[in-house]
C-alpha positions in Angstrom: 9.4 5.2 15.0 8.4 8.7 13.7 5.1 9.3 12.6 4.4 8.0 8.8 1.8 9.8 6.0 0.4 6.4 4.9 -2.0 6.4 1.8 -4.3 2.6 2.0 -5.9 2.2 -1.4 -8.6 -0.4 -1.4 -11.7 -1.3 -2.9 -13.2 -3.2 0.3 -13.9 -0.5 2.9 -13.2 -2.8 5.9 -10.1 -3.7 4.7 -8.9 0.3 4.6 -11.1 0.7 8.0 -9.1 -2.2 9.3 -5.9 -1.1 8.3 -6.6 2.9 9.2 -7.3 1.9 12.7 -4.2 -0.3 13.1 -1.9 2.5 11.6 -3.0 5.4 13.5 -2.8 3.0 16.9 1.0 3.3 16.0 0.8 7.1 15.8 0.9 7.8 11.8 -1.6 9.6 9.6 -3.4 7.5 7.6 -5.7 8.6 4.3 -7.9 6.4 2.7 -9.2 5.9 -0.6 -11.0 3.0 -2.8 -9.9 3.3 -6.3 -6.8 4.1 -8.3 -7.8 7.4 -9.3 -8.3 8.6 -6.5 -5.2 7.5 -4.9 -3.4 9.4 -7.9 -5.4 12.5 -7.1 -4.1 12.7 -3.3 -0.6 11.8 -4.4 -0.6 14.5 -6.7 -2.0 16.9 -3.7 0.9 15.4 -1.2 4.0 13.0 -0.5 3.0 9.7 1.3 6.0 7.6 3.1 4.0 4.5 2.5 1.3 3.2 0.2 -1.0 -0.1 0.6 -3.0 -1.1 -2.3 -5.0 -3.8 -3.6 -3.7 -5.4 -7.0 -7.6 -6.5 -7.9 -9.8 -3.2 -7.9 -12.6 -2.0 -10.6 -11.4 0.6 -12.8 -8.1 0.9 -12.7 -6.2 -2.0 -11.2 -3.4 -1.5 -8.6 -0.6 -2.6 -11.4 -1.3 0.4 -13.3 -2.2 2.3 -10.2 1.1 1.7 -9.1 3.1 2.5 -12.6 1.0 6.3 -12.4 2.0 6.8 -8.6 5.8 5.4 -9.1 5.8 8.1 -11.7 4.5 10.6 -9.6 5.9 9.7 -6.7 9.0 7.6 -6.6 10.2 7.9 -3.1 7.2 6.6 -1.7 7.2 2.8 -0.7 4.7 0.4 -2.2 2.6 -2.8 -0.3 0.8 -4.5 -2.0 -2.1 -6.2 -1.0 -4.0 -9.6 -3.2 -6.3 -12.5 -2.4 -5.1 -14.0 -5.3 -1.3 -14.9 -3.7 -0.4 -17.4 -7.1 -1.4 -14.7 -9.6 1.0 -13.6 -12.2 -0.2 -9.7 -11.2 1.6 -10.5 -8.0 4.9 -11.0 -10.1 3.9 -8.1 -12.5 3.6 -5.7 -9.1 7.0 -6.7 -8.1 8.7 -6.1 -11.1 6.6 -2.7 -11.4 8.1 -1.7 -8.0 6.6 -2.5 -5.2 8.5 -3.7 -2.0 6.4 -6.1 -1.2 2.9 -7.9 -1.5 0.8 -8.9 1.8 -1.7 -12.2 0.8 -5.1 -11.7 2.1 -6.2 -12.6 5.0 -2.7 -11.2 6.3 -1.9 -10.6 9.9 -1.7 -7.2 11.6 1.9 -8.8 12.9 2.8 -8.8 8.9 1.8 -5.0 8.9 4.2 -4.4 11.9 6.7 -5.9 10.5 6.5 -4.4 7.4 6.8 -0.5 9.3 9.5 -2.2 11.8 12.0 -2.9 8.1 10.4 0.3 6.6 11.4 2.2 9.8 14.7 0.4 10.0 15.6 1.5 6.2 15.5 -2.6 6.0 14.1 -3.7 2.4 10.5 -4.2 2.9 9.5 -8.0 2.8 5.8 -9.5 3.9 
């Protein structure tokens, strides 16, 4: 699998730290930020192959998040990431555009398979 520019958008620091370490074990280059705005600001500054983010975050939620960076950005492939799996914000990220939504606490085996169909040009699926 060639190297990935992944973007992990998340207000919990260990969950960006967690991911981070596990992404850049499998070679790619992983930025990290913990709000929406800021993710829009490093879109704007570069392309990222693959974006995790948290539905649930102060400010500006990842839904909206998501509708700003699909604009900005839409070749770039969206996980999203909830404790709140039975949530209708779930649904609303879906129909936004996202590939896929990871349920908190979720495996790294669910992250790997999600750059295994992402590497494969498979849809992406949790």
């Amino acid at each position: 699998m060639k190297p990935l520019d992944i973007l992990v958008v998340d207000d919990e620091q260990s969950i960006c730290l967690l991911l981070r370490d596990a992404l850049s074990r499998f070679g790619h280059q992983v930025s990290m930020c913990q709000d929406g705005a800021s993710a829009i600001s490093l879109a704007a500054e570069r392309h990222f192959d693959l974006v995790f983010m948290d539905i649930r975050m102060p400010g500006m939620d990842g839904v909206e998040t998501l509708k700003q960076l699909r604009e900005l950005r839409p070749d770039t492939t969206f996980i999203m990431i909830t404790g709140y799996a039975k949530d209708e914000v779930v649904e609303q990220s879906l129909r936004t555009g996202a590939a896929a939504c990871l349920c908190k606490p979720f495996s790294l085996s669910q992250v790997t398979r999600v750059l295994e169909r992402f590497a494969a040009g498979e849809p992406v699926s949790a």
